[in-house]
C-alpha positions as CSV (number, residue, x, y, z in Angstrom):
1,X,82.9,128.3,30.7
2,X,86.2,129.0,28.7
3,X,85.5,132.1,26.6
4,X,87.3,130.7,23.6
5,X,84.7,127.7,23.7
6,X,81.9,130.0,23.4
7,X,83.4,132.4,20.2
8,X,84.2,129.2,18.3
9,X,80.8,127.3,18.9
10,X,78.3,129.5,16.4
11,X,82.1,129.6,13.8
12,X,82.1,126.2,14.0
13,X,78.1,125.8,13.3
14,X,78.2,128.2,10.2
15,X,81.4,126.1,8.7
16,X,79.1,122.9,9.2
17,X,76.0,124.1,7.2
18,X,78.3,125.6,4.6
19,X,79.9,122.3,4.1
20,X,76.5,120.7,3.6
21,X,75.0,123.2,1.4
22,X,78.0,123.1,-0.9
23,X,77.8,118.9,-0.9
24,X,73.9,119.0,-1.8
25,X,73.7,118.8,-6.4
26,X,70.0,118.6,-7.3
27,X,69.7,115.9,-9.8
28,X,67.1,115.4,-11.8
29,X,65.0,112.3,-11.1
30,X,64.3,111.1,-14.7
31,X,67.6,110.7,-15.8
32,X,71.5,111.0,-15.4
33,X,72.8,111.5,-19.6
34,X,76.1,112.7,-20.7
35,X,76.6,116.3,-20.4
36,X,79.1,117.5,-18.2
37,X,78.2,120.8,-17.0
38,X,81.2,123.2,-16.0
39,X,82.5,126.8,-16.8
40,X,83.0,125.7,-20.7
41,X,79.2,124.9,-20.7
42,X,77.9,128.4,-20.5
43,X,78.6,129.3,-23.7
44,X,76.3,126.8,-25.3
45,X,73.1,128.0,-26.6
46,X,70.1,125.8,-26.0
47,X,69.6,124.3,-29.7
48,X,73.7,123.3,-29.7
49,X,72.5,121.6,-26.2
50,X,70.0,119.8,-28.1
51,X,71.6,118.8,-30.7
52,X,74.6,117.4,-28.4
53,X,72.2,115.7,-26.1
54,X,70.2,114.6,-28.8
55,X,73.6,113.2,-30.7
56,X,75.0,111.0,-27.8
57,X,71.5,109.4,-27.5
58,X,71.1,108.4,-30.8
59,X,75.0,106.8,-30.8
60,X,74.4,105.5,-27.8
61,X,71.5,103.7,-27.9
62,X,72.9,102.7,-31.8
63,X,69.5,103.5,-33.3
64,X,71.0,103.8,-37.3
65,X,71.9,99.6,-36.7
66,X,68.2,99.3,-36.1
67,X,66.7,101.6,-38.7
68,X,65.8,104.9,-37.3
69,X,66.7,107.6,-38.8
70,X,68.4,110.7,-36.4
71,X,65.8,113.1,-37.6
72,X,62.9,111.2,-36.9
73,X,64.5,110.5,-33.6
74,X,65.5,113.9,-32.9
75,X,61.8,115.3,-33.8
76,X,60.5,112.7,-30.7
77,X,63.4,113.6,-28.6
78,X,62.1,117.6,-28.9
79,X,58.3,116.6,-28.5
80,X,59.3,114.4,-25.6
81,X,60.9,116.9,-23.7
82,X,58.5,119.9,-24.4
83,X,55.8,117.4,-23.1
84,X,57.1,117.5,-20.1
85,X,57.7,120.9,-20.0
86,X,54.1,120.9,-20.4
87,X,53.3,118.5,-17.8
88,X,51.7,116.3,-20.1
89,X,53.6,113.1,-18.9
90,X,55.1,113.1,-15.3
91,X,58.7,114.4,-15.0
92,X,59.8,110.8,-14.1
93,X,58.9,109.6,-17.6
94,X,61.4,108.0,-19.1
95,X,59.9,105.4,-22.3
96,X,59.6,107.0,-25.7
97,X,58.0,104.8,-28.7
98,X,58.2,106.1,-32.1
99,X,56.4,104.6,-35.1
100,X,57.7,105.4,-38.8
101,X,54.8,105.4,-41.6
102,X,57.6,106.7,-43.8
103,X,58.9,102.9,-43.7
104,X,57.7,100.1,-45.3
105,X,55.3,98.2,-43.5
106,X,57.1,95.2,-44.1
107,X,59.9,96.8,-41.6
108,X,60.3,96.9,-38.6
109,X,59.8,100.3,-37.6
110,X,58.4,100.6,-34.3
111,X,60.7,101.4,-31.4
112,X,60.4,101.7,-28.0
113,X,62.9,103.2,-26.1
114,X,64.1,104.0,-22.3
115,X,65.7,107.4,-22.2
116,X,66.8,106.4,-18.6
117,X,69.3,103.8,-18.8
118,X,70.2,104.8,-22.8
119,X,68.6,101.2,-24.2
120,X,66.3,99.9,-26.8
121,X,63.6,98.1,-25.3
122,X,61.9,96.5,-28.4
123,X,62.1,97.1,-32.2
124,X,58.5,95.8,-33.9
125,X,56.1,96.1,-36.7
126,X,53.4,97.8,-36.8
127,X,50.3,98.4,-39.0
128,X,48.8,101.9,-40.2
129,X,45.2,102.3,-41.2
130,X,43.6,101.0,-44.5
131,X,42.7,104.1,-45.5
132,X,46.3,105.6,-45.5
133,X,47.6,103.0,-47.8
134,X,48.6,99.5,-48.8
135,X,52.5,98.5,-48.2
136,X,53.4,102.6,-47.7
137,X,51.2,104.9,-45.8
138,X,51.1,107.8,-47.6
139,X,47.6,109.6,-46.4
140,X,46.2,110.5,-42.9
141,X,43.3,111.6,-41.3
142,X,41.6,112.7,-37.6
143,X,38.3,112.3,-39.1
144,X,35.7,109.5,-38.2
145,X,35.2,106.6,-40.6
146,X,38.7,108.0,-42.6
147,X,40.3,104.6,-41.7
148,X,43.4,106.1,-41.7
149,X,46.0,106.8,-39.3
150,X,46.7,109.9,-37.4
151,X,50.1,111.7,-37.3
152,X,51.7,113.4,-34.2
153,X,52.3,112.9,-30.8
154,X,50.2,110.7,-28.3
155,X,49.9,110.2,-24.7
156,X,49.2,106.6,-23.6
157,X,45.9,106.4,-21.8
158,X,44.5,103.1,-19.9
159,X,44.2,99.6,-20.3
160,X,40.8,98.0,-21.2
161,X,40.2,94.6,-22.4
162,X,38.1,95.1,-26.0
163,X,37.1,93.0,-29.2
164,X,41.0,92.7,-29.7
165,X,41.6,91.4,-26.5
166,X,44.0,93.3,-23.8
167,X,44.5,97.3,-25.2
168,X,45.7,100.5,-24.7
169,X,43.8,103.7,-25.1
170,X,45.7,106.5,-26.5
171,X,45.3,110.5,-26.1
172,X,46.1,112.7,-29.0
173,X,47.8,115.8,-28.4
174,X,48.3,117.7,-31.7
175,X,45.1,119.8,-32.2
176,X,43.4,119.1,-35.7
177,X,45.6,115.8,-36.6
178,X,45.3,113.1,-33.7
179,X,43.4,115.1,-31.3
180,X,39.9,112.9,-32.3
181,X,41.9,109.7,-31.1
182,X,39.6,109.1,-28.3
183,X,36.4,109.3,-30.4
184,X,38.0,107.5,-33.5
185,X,38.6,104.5,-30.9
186,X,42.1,104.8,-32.2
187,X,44.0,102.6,-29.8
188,X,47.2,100.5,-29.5
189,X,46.1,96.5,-29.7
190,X,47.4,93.2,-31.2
191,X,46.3,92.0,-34.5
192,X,47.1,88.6,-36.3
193,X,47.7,90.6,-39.6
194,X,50.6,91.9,-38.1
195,X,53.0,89.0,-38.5
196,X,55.6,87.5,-41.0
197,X,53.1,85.5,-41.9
198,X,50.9,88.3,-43.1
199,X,54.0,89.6,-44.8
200,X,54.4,86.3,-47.1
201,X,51.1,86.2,-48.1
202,X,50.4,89.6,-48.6
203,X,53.9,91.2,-49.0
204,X,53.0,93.8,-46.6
205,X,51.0,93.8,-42.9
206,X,47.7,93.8,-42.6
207,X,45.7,96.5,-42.1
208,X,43.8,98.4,-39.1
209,X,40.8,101.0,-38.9
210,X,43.5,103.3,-38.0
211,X,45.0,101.9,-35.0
212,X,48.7,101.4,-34.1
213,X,48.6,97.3,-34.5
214,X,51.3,95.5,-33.2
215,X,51.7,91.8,-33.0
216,X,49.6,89.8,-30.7
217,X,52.3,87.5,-29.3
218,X,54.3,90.8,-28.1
219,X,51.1,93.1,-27.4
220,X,51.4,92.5,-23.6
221,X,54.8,93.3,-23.7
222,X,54.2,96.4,-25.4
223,X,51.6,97.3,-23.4
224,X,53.5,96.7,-19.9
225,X,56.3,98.9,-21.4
226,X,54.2,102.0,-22.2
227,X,51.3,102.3,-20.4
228,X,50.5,105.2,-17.5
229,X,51.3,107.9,-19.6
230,X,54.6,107.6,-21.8
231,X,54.8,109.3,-25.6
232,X,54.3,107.5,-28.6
233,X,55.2,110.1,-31.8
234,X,53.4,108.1,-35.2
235,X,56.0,110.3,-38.2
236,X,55.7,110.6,-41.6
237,X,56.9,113.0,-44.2
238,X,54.0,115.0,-44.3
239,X,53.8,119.0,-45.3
240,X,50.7,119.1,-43.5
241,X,52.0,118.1,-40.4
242,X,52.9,120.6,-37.6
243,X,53.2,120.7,-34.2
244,X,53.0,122.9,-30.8
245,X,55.6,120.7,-29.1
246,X,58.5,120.5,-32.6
247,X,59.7,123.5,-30.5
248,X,63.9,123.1,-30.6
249,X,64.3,126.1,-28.7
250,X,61.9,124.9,-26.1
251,X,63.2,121.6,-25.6
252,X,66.8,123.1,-25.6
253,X,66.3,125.1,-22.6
254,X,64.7,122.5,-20.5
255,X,68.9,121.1,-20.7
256,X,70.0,123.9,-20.7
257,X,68.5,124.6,-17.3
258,X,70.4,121.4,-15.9
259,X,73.9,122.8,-17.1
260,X,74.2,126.3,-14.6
261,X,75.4,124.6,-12.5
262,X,79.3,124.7,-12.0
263,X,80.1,121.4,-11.5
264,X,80.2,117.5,-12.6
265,X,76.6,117.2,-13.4
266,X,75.0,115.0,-15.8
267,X,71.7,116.3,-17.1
268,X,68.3,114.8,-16.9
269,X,65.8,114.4,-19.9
C-alpha cells in the first residue's frame, strides 16, 4: 500500500469530524425569535436581553392594537419563562394566555398567544368572580366561599366535562394567592353571562364563583388552545400581589444562555 495513502487517511478522518462538529447549532425546540447572537451580544446583561426579547414580541405580535398593555405582557413573558426554568410546563411550551382584571369587564381582555410563530391566537372576554367586583375587579381572594378571583400565575390542568359543560381544571402556582385553585374548583369554563348580550343588559359580564369564564360559543376553542399544561397569568394592579416567578434576572438568563454562542442564532423562549 502507498505510504502516502496511509499518513493521509486518519488527516483526512480528523478534517471530516471537524467539519461536522463545526456545522451542528443546537437550537432550541420551543422557538426560533429575533435575537441574533454574535461577538456584539456578549456585552448584554441578561435584563437588557429581556427587555429586547420582550420588546420585539410585543411589536411583533402588535399587542397595543389589541389592548394589552407592554407591562402586563412583559410580567407574563418573565413568569412564563422562569416556569420553564422551573420545569413547570414542558420546554416545548409555546401558548401564553393572560387575563387583565385591571380592564373593564366590558373589554376584551383575554389573550391568548403563541410565542412560537409570534401570533395572536384569540382576543376574548372574560368574567372575574362576584366577590371581586361588579364592572371592575378590584378585590381577590384564595380563600373558600370568597367568590372572588385569584391573582397570579396558573398551570392548565385537564379536561372534565362538569355542570358547565366541557372544562378546564387549572393549577395555581403562586403560594398563598391561587395556590387553593384546585380546592376552590376554580376552573376555566363557558358561561352565557359572558356575552354582548350580557353586556347590554347589564353594562358589564356576568359574574362567576371565581372562575375564569369565557364565552360558551368559543369555550372549546379556548380549551383546545391551552390545555396539557400552558400558562394562564390572571393581573391586576394589586400591592398585595407577589410572585416567585416576577424574577427579571431569572428569566433574562434563560436568553441569555441561547446568545454564547458565536454565530447566527436566533433564541428560543
Amino acid at each position: 500500500m502507498d505510504i502516502r495513502k496511509i499518513i493521509l487517511f486518519p488527516k483526512l478522518t480528523l478534517l471530516v469530524i471537524a467539519i461536522i462538529t463545526l456545522s451542528w447549532v443546537p437550537v432550541n425546540s420551543v422557538n426560533e425569535h429575533h435575537y441574533k447572537a454574535n461577538k456584539e451580544n456578549s456585552a448584554l446583561t441578561p435584563l437588557k436581553l429581556l427587555e429586547s426579547e420582550t420588546s420585539a414580541i410585543y411589536e411583533n405580535i402588535k399587542l397595543a392594537n389589541v389592548g394589552l398593555s407592554f407591562d402586563v405582557f412583559e410580567e407574563a413573558y418573565i413568569g412564563f419563562l422562569n416556569l420553564k426554568n422551573l420545569e413547570k410546563i414542558s420546554e416545548d411550551a409555546s401558548i401564553l394566555s393572560i387575563a387583565d382584571f385591571d380592564q373593564s369587564s366590558k373589554t376584551k381582555r383575554l389573550w391568548i398567544l403563541d410565542l412560537k410563530n409570534d401570533s395572536l391566537l384569540l382576543n376574548t372576554w372574560v368574567s372575574h368572580g362576584r366577590g371581586s367586583g361588579n364592572d371592575m375587579a378590584t378585590k381577590f381572594s384564595n380563600l373558600n366561599n370568597s367568590y372572588q378571583s385569584s391573582l397570579g400565575f396558573y398551570v392548565t390542568g385537564e379536561v372534565y366535562n362538569g355542570k358547565h359543560g366541557r372544562s378546564l381544571r387549572l393549577d395555581g402556582m403562586d403560594n398563598g394567592f391561587n395556590d387553593n385553585a384546585r380546592n376552590r374548583a376554580i376552573v376555566l369554563h363557558g358561561a352565557p353571562y359572558v356575552s354582548s348580550q350580557a353586556i347590554k343588559s347589564l353594562n358589564r359580564l356576568g359574574l362567576s364563583h371565581g372562575c375564569p369564564a369565557v364565552p360558551v360559543e368559543l369555550t372549546d376553542q379556548i380549551i383546545d388552545l391551552i390545555k396539557e399544561k400552558t400558562v394562564l397569568y390572571i393581573h391586576a394592579d394589586s400591592p398585595a400581589y407577589h410572585s416567585v416567578y416576577l424574577n427579571s434576572e431569572e428569566a433574562g438568563k434563560r436568553l441569555l444562555a441561547y446568545t454564547s454562542l458565536d454565530s447566527t442564532f436566533q433564541v428560543g423562549i
